[in-house]
C-alpha positions in Angstrom: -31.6 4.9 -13.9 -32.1 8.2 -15.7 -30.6 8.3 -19.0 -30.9 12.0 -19.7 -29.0 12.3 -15.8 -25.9 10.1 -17.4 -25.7 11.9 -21.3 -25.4 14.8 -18.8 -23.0 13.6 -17.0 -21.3 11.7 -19.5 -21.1 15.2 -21.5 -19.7 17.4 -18.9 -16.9 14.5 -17.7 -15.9 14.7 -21.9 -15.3 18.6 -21.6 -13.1 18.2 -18.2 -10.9 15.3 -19.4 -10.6 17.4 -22.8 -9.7 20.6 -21.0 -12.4 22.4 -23.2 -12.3 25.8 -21.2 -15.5 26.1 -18.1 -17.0 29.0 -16.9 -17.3 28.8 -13.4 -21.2 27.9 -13.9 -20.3 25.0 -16.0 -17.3 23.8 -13.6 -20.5 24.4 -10.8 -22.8 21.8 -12.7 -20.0 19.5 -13.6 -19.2 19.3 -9.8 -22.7 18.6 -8.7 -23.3 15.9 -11.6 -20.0 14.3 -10.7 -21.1 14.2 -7.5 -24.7 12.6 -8.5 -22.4 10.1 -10.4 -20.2 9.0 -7.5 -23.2 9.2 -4.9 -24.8 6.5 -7.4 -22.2 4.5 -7.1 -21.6 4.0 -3.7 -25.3 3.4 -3.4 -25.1 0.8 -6.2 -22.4 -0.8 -4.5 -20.9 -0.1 -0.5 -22.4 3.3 0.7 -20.0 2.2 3.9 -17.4 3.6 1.7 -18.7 7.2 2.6 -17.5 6.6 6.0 -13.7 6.8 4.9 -12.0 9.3 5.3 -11.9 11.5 2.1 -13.6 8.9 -0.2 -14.3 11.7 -2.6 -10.8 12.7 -3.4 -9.8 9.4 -3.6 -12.8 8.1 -6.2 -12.9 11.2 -8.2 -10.4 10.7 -11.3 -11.3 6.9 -11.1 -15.1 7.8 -11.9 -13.9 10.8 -14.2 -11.6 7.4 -16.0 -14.9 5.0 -15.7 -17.3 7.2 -17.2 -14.9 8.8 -20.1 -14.2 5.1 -20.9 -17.7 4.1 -21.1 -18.5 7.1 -23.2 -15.3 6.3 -25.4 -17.1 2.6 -26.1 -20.6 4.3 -26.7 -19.1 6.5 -29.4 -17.7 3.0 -31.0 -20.7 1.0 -31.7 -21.3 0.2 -35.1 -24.2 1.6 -36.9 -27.0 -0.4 -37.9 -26.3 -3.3 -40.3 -28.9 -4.0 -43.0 -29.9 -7.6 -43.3 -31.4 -9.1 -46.6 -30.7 -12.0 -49.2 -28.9 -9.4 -51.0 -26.4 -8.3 -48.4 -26.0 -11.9 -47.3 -23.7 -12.0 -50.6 -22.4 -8.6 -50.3 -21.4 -7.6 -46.8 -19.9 -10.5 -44.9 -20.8 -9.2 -41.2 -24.6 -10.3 -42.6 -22.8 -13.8 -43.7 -21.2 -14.1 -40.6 -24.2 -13.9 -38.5 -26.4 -16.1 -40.0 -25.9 -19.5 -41.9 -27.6 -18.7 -45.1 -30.2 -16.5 -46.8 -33.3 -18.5 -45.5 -32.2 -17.9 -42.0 -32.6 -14.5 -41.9 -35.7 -14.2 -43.2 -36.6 -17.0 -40.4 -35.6 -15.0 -37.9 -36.6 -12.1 -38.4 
């Protein structure tokens, strides 16, 4: 899967579900990666689905939802978290994933 194709898509579903104003070439390109996004789908999962009537209409706001969640729990990952002897003491996400000092050096 293309990455670049989905931070496209992932930004132009951002500025419809925020209501950011479109001119009509944006609302264009949003349309046709929307429609990249759903075609991916059904190809991912039943492309029989294509044969109902007015499948587009129907999966539209559900794949607008999907991808704005995804997005959403993208923009919530932690940063990186910096593992030494030191911050085994001091930060307790570092204490929490390993057992003691020596372990980390072990494992990494």
């Amino acid at each position: 899967m293309n990455a670049s194709f989905l931070t496209d898509v992932f930004q132009r579903v951002k500025g419809m579900t925020l209501g950011l104003p479109q001119t009509t070439t944006e609302r264009h390109q949003c349309e046709a990666c929307l429609d990249k996004a759903l075609n991916l789908l059904l190809e991912e999962t039943d492309p029989r689905i294509r044969f109902l009537p007015n499948y587009q209409a129907h999966l539209r706001n559900p794949v607008i939802e999907a991808l704005t969640f995804i997005n959403d729990l993208v923009d919530d990952i932690p940063g990186a978290v910096t593992c030494s002897r030191n911050t085994y003491v001091s930060d307790p996400r570092t204490n929490a994933f390993f057992g003691s000092p020596d372990q980390i050096s072990e494992v990494f």
